[in-house]
N, C-alpha and C positions, 0 to 999 in steps of 0.2 A: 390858467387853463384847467377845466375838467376834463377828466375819464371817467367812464364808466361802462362798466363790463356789462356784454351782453349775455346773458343767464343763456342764453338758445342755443350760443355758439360753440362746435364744438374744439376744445383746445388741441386734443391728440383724432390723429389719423391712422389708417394705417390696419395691420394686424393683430388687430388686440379686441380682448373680451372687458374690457373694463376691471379686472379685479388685483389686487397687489402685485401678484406677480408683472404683470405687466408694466406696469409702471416702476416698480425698484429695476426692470429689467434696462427700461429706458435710461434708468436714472444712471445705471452702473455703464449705457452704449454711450451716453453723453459726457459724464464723468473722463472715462479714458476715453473719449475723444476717437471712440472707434467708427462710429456713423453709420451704421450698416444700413439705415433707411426703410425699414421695416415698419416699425411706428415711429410717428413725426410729430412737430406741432404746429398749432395755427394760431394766429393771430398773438396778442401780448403774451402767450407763453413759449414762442421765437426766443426773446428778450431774455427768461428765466433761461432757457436752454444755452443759450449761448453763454451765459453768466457761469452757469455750469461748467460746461467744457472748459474755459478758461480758469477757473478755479483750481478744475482736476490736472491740467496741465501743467499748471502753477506747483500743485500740491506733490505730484509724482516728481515731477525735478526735484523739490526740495527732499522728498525725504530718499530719493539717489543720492543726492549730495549728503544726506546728511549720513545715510549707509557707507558710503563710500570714502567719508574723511574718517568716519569712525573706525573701517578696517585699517588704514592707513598709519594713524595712529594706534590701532594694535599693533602693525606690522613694525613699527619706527621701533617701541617698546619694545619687541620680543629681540630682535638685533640688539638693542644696546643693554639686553641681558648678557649676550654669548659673551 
């Protein structure tokens, strides 16, 4: 099976002027999985967005957990100072 993108169409929706800010602004609403639905996307860039959020999702758990054993482990250590 072929794809191929259509040059016409446009990917993002929405409230935006086309220039970077915009789109890192996007990129940080999808990341954390915030959605505010202000700019959106269409067609095959749905696919990249969701890949996103699930990523950021992925990614913020991890490094809680990884925050969160590490205080842990300082706290185990400073006790078996006293």
């Amino acid at each position: 099976m072929f794809y191929q993108a259509n040059l016409d169409q446009n990917l993002f929706e929405g409230n935006l002027s086309g220039n970077f800010l915009d789109f890192f602004y996007y990129s940080i609403n999808c990341y954390t999985t915030l959605g505010t639905g202000d700019i959106f996307a269409n067609g095959p860039m749905r696919i990249a967005t969701g890949l996103e959020a699930l990523i950021g999702l992925v990614l913020i758990a991890w490094t809680a957990t990884f925050k969160l054993s590490y205080l842990f482990k300082k706290k185990n250590n400073f006790k078996t100072l006293e």
